[in-house]
C-alpha positions, 0 to 999 in steps of 0.5 A, spaced: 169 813 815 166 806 815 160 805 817 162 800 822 166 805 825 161 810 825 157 804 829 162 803 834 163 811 835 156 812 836 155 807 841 162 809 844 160 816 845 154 814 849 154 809 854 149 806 856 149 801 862 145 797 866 140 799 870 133 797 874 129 803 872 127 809 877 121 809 873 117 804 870 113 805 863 106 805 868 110 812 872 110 815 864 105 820 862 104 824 855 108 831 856 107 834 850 103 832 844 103 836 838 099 835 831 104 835 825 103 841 820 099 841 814 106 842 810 110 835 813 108 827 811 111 822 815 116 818 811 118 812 815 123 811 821 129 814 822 135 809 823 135 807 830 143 809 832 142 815 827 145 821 833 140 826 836 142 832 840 137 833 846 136 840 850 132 838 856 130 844 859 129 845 868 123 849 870 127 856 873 126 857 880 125 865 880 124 867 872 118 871 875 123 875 878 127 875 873 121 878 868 120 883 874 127 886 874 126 886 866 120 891 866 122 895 871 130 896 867 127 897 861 121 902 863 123 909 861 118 911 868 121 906 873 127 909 877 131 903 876 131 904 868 137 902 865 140 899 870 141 892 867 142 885 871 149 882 871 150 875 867 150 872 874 143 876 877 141 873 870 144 865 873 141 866 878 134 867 878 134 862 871 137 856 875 133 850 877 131 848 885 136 842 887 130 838 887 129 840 879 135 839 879 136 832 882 129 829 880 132 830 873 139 828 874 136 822 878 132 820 872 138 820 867 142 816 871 137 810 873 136 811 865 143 808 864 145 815 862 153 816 864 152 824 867 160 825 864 157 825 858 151 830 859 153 838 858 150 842 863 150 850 862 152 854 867 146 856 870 144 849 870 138 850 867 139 846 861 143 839 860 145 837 853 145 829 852 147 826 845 143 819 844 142 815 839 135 815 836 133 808 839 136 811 846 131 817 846 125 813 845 126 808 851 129 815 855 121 819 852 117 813 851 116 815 844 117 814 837 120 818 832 120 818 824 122 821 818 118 827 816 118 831 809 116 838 808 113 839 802 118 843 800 123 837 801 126 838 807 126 832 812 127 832 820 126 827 824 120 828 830 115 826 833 108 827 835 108 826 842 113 824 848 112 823 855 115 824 862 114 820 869 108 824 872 114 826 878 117 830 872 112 834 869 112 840 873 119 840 872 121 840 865 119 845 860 121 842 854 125 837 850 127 838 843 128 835 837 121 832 839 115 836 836 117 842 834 116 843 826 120 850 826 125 851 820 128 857 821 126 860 813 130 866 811 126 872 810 130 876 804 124 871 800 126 873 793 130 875 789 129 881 783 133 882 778 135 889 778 131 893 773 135 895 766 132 902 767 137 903 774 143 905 773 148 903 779 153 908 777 148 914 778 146 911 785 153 912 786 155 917 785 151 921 789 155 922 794 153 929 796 146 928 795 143 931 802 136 931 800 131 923 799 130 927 793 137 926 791 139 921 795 134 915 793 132 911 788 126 907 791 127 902 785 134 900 788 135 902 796 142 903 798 146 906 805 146 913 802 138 913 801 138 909 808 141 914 812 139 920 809 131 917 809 132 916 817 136 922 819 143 918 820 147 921 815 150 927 820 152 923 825 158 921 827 160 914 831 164 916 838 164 910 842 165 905 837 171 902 842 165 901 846 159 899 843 158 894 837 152 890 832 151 883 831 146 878 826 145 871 825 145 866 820 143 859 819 142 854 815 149 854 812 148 862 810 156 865 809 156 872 809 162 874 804 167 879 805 169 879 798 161 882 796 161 886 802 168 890 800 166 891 792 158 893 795 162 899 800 167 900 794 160 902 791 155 905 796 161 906 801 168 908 800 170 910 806 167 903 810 171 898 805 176 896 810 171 895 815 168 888 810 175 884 813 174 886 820 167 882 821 168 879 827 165 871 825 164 867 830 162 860 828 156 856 833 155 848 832 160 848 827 157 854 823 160 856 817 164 861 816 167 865 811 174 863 809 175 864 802 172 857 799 164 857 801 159 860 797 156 865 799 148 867 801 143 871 799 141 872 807 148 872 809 150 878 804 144 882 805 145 883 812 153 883 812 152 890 807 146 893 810 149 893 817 156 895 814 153 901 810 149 904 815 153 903 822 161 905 820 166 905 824 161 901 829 165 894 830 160 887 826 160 880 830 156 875 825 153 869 829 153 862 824 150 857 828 150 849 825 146 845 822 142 845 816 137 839 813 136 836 809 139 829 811 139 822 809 136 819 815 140 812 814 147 817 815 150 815 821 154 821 822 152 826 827 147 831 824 144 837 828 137 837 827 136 842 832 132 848 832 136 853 831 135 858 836 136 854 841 142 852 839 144 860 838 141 861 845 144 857 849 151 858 846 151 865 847 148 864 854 154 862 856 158 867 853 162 872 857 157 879 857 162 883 855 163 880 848 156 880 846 154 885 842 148 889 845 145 889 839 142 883 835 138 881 828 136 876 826 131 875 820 128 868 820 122 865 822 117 861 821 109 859 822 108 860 831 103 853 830 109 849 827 113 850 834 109 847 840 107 852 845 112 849 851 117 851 847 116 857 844 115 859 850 123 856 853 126 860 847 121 867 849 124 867 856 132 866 853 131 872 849 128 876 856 133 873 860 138 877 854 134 883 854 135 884 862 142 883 860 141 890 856 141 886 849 136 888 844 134 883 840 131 885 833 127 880 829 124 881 822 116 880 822 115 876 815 114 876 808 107 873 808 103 879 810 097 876 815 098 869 811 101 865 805 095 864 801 096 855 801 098 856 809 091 860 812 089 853 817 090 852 823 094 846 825 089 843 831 085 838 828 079 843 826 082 845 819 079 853 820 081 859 816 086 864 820 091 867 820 098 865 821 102 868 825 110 867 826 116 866 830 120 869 833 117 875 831 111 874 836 114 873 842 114 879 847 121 879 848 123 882 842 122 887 837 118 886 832 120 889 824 115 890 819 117 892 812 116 900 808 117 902 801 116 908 797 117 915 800 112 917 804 113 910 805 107 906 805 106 898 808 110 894 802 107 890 797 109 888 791 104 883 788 110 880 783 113 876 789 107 875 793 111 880 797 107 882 803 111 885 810 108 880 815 103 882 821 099 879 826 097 878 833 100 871 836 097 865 838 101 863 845 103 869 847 098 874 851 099 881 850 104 885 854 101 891 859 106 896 856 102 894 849 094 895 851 093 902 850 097 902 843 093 896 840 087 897 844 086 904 840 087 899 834 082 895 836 076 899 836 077 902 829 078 895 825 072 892 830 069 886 828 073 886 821 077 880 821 072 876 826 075 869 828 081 869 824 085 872 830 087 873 837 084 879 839 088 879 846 095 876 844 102 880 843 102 884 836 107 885 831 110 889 828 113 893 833 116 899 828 117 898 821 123 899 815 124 900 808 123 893 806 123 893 798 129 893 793 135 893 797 141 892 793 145 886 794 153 883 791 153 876 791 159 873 788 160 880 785 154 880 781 149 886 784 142 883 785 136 886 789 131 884 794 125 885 798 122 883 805 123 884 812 130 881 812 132 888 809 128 892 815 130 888 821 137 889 819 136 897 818 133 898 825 138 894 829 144 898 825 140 905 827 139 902 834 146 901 834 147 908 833 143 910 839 147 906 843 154 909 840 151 916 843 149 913 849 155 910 851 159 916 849 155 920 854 156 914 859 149 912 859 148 904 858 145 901 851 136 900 849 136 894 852 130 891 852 126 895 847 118 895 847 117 898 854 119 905 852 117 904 845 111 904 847 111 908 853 115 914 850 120 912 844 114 912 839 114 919 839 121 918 834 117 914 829 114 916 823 106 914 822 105 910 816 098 910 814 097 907 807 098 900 805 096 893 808 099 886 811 094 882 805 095 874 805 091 869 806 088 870 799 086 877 801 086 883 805 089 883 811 090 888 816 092 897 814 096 901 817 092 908 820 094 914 824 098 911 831 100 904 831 097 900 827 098 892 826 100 893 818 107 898 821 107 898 828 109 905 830 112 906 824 120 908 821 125 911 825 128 918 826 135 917 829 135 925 831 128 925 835 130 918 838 136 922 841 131 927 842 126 923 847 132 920 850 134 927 852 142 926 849 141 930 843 144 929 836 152 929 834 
């Protein structure tokens, strides 16, 4: 295509019209101003027709309500435990008031914005408007620019926006503005499998009932999974009933070639199941056909899922959308954060076809998103959970830090601790990494690999966590003084095996550390808590956290040895009880059946 054509398209595509502003620039004031991370530098403007995809966020009317219904289904004490909200209850009490609703819409129409061109969700809690990058300024009275992240990613953003002051409270986020999130993969890096570890001996355990027998800690394979975490005996029975799903981004393609050679290896029985991944593509997300290359990211959660939750139906979520760009390219390039794209892709999807159980192992630095935002993207994942959706994310692969990384993005440059999101918003469950047996806090000083914890900036903590942290409070003392926040939300909330995991990737074995690993183990094995719950006609976990901590902890084995180091240092150990190194610690799939009161297979 031309460039003239590509001129005319983006003009034709958004109309503006003439019109003699509802709001004069004096009406505006900032609404939202972000310092940029430490890791981007401004490299010039971007060009004035390059195509953006705004996501406008209305104030809900009733989410305080929509919180309420959530804590008390997913309360194992409350007598309403379990009885989910309904995709419309959910509308409902997410929708804006007509007031919300009108100021905004008056807004963008007195703009000069033609409403046929604007996306509404379903709940019209959100408009989608795709404006050329000088439209948005004029719209934001702002500016944008190119910035470059040290590793070479560009995006283009801002350091502020603004509003008319009538729409402040109305409003709770526009992106892409000051949100710096770039949704890294945390299957961080790659190992080379020893030459010392003899994958046919892995194998050919297939009658192994022992870890002893079942595990070499040196390459994780489903077999020492189930065996590790009391899965092995269990035989799904609803599997028409129930289903598991995970994430990729950034142009990651799950291969069903790999996933069939690693079940032909580690799970014969399972091999046909690698051809009957549901993959469903969101913003042109990319999707196994047959001629893209794989992802390591995508590859290790396809074979881990597939290996442990056999014959338990798989849906893959591929969401569009990958820097970096060439900022004078005017095609239409999605430079959206990803979760929200996800988000309110599957907001609007039918409930019955959303698998109840999701992971998802990305993330980046919690200051790198601007509170309002993260905040927004926070309570989609509750509206989710109060439609008995369990959400899973990995908890990191830098311990309480990266070493270069330790200051804080306010302007005064102090050492602290940096935690991440997703994993520090309340309405997920957050998942560490073990290794070894007993298991212990991964680490591995090769890769700087340590599994993520901290203590979130943004994000209060919740009620249901004040006895378990608080107990963790006490023992550590002043350790650590200054460099977090004492009374925000913890993490992790459990942990995994997260060390060594074996990978195909074009057919070539491979092994890999981090969360990425852990986060996909637990989400499978909830998944088999889901199956035996629907085959005694009880509804899925939903929500997690309130009964881990309230009841679901007594499943969980303690890891009391290793520590979360990071920021050129220690970081926070594990110790009897939860602990901000492993959370509660690694499943027991036939004690959680236990405390649920449903029994084993």
């Amino acid at each position: 295509m031309s460039i003239l054509s590509i001129l005319l398209a983006a003009l034709a595509a958004v109309p503006w019209i003439p019109a003699s502003p509802l709001y004069p620039r004096s009406d505006y004031n900032v609404k939202e101003s972000n310092n940029v991370p430490p890791a981007w530098a401004n490299i010039g403007r971007p060009h004035p027709l390059h195509l953006l995809t705004l996501n406008i966020g209305l104030q809900p009317s009733k989410f305080h309500l929509l919180e309420q219904h959530l804590h008390q289904v997913s309360d194992p004490f409350h007598n309403r435990y379990g009885q989910h909200l309904s995709q419309q209850e959910v509308h409902d009490l997410l929708q804006p008031s007509d007031e919300t609703f009108n100021l905004v819409w008056d807004w963008l129409s007195n703009n000069g914005i033609d409403p046929s061109h604007c996306e509404i969700n379903s709940a019209r809690d959100w408009i989608t408007i795709t404006l050329p990058v000088n439209k948005a300024e004029e719209l934001l009275d702002t500016k944008y620019s190119v910035y470059q992240h040290q590793d070479g990613t560009k995006l283009i953003r801002t350091s502020s926006w603004s509003l008319p002051r009538s729409l402040h409270d109305h409003v709770t986020t526009i992106q892409p503005t000051t949100a710096f999130l770039r949704a890294n993969p945390k299957a961080s890096t790659l190992i080379d499998v020893p030459m010392d570890l003899d994958i046919s001996q892995l194998t050919a355990a297939a009658n192994a009932t022992t870890i002893k027998s079942s595990c070499n800690f040196g390459g994780m394979t489903p077999k020492c999974l189930r065996t590790l975490y009391n899965t092995i005996d269990y035989k799904p029975q609803a599997a028409h009933n129930n289903s598991v799903a995970f994430t990729n981004y950034l142009g990651q393609v799950s291969n069903r070639s790999d996933a069939q050679t690693f079940l032909r290896n580690f799970r014969s029985e399972a091999i046909d199941s690698a051809y009957a991944v549901t993959q469903v593509s969101v913003n042109g997300g990319a999707v196994d056909n047959g001629t893209v290359g794989a992802g390591l990211e995508a590859n290790l959660d396809l074979q881990t899922i597939l290996g442990i939750v056999y014959p338990t139906p798989v849906t893959l979520y591929s969401t569009g959308g990958e820097p970096p760009f060439q900022p004078d390219d005017l095609t239409e390039t999605n430079t959206n954060e990803p979760y929200l794209t996800w988000l309110l892709f599957l907001r609007d999807q039918d409930i019955t076809t959303i698998p109840k159980i999701i992971s998802t192992s990305y993330g980046d630095h919690e200051q790198t998103v601007p509170q309002s935002y993260a905040k927004t993207v926070c309570n989609q994942f509750a509206a989710l959970g109060a439609q008995g959706i369990s959400l899973f994310f990995s908890s990191g692969d830098s311990g309480v830090g990266e070493n270069s990384s330790c200051i804080t993005n306010d302007g005064t440059n102090r050492t602290t601790f940096i935690p991440i999101f997703p994993a520090s918003c309340p309405y997920v469950t957050s998942v560490g990494g073990t290794m070894n047996y007993p298991e212990v806090v991964a680490f591995d000083t090769r890769n700087s690999y340590a599994s993520g914890a901290g203590f979130s900036n943004y994000f209060p903590r919740q009620k249901w966590q004040d006895t378990a942290v608080g107990r963790y409070l006490d023992r550590i003392g002043d350790q650590f003084k200054g460099l977090y926040n004492r009374s925000g939300r913890a993490y992790p909330d459990v942990a995994a095996q997260g060390y060594r995991y074996l990978v195909f990737l074009d057919e070539t074995v491979r092994s890999v550390d981090g969360t990425s690993c852990s986060a996909p183990t637990i989400a499978s094995i909830f998944s088999l808590v889901n199956d035996a719950l629907a085959a005694r006609g009880k509804p899925p976990m939903g929500w997690l956290n309130p009964w881990l901590y309230r009841k679901g902890f007594a499943a969980f084995t303690d890891v009391v040895n290793g520590s979360s180091v990071g920021c050129k240092g220690p970081g926070f150990s594990a110790a009897e009880g939860w602990d901000v190194a492993s959370g509660f610690g690694t499943p027991d799939f036939e004690k959680i059946l236990d405390v649920l009161e449903i029994g084993g297979s």
